[in-house]
N, C-alpha and C positions, 0 to 999 in steps of 0.2 A: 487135191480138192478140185473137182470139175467145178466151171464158170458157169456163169447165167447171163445170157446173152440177150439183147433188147428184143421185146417180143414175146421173152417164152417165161415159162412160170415154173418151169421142173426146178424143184432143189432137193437135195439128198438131207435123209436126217438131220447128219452134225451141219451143214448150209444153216439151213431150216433154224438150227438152236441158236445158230453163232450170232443170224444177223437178223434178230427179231424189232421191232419196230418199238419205241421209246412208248413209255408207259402213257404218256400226257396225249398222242395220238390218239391209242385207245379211251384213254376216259373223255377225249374233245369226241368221239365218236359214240361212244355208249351215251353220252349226252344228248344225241343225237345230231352231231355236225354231221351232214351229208357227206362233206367234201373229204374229212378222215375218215369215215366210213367207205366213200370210194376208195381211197390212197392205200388203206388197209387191205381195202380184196385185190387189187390193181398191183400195187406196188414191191418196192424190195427196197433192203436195207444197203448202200453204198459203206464201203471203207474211205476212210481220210489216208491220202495217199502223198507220197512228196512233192508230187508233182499238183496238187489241191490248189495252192494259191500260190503258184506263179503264175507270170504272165502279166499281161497289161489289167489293172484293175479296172472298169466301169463306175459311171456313178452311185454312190451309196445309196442308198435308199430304191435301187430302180434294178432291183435283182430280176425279173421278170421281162424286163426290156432289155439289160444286160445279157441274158441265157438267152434270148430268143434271137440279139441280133448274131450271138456268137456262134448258132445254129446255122444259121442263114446262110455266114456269111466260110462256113468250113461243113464242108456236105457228111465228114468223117466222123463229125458229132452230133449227139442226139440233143433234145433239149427233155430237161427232166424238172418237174414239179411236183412240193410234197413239201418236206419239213425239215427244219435243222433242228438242231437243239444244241443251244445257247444257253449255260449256266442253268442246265435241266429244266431247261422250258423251250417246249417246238413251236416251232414260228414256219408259220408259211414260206416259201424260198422259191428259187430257181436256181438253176443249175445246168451244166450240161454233161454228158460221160461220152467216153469214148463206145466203139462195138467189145473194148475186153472190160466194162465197166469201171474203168477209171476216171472218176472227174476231176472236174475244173471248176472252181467255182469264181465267175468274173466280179464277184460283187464283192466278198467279204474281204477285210483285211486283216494279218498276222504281222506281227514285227517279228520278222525273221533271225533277231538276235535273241528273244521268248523274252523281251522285257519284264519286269516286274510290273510294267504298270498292266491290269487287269484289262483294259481296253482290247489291250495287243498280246493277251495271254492266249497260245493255242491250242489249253486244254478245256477252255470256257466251251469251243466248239469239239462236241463231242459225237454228235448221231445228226446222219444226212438218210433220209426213208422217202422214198418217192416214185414217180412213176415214168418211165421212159413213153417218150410221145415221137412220131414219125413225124421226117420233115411237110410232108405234101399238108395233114392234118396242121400243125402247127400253123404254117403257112395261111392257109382255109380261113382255123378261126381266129388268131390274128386281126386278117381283114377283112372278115363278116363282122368282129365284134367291133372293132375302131379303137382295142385298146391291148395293153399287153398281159399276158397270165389267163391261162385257162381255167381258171375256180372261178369267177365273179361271178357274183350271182345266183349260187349253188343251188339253191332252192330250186329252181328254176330253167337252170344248166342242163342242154339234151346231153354233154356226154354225162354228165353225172345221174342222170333221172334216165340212164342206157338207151337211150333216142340216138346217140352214134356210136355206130361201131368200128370205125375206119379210124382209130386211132395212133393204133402201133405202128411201128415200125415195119 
C-alpha cells in the first residue's frame, strides 16, 4: 500500500475506501458546518498506531495547545486538526503525525492495561480524520490569532472561507 505524505492528496482506490472519514463529519458538514466541510475536501483519515499514546501526556482539555506546542517544539512533526471519534461521536481535536503519517496524540489518555472501566477503554477511540498544517502557517496564525486551534471562528475564518493558501506543509 503506497503512503500519503503531508501536502499531497493522491490516494489509490483501496486507500480511498479504507480510510474514509466517519459518518457524523459528514452530516456536521451537509448541516452546513464550514469547518467539516473544509476537513472533508482538505483532509485524510490517520490509523491509531502503537505508538498513539505514548509519551508525555499534556493537559486534558487543551488538545489544541498540546498538538501545537508539540509542533513547535520537534521540527519532525506536523501539527494536524480535525476530528476523533469517541464512542461514535467526532469531536474537534488536535494532533500531531509524523512525515510517514503516524501520530501522536499528546492529549488523550488510555490505560495501557485496556481496563474495564470505559473512561480508559481504547476501543472508545476509534477514527482520527484531519488535516495536516505546516509549521511556518501554524506558527502565523497562532500569533495573529492570540489563541490556540485553527477553526475558531469559522464562519469567518480566511483559511476556511480559502482567503489562505499557504497552509501545507
Amino acid at each position: 500500500m503506497s503512503k500519503v505524505y503531508p501536502g499531497t492528496m493522491t490516494q489509490t482506490a483501496e486507500i480511498a475506501d479504507r480510510f474514509k472519514p466517519h459518518p457524523f463529519i459528514k452530516m456536521r458538514a451537509d448541516m452546513g458546518d464550514k469547518i467539516a466541510k473544509w476537513v472533508l475536501d482538505h483532509g485524510q483519515q490517520f490509523e491509531i498506531g502503537p505508538e498513539t499514546y505514548k509519551g508525555r501526556r499534556g493537559r486534558q482539555g487543551l488538545c489544541f495547545m498540546n498538538a501545537t506546542h508539540l509542533a513547535w517544539d520537534n521540527p519532525e512533526l506536523f501539527y494536524v486538526e480535525g476530528y476523533v471519534c469517541i464512542h461514535g461521536i467526532s469531536i474537534e481535536h488536535a494532533w500531531v503525525c509524523d512525515k510517514d503519517r503516524n501520530i501522536f496524540d499528546p492529549t488523550l489518555r488510555v490505560a495501557p492495561d485496556k481496563s474495564k472501566n470505559l473512561r480508559n477503554d481504547p476501543t472508545r477511540i476509534t477514527d482520527y480524520f484531519g488535516v495536516i498544517f505546516g509549521h511556518a502557517y501554524l506558527r502565523r496564525a497562532t500569533l495573529d490569532n492570540g489563541y490556540y486551534g485553527l477553526f475558531a471562528n469559522a464562519s469567518t475564518h480566511a483559511l476556511v472561507t480559502g482567503q489562505v493558501k499557504d497552509w501545507q506543509p
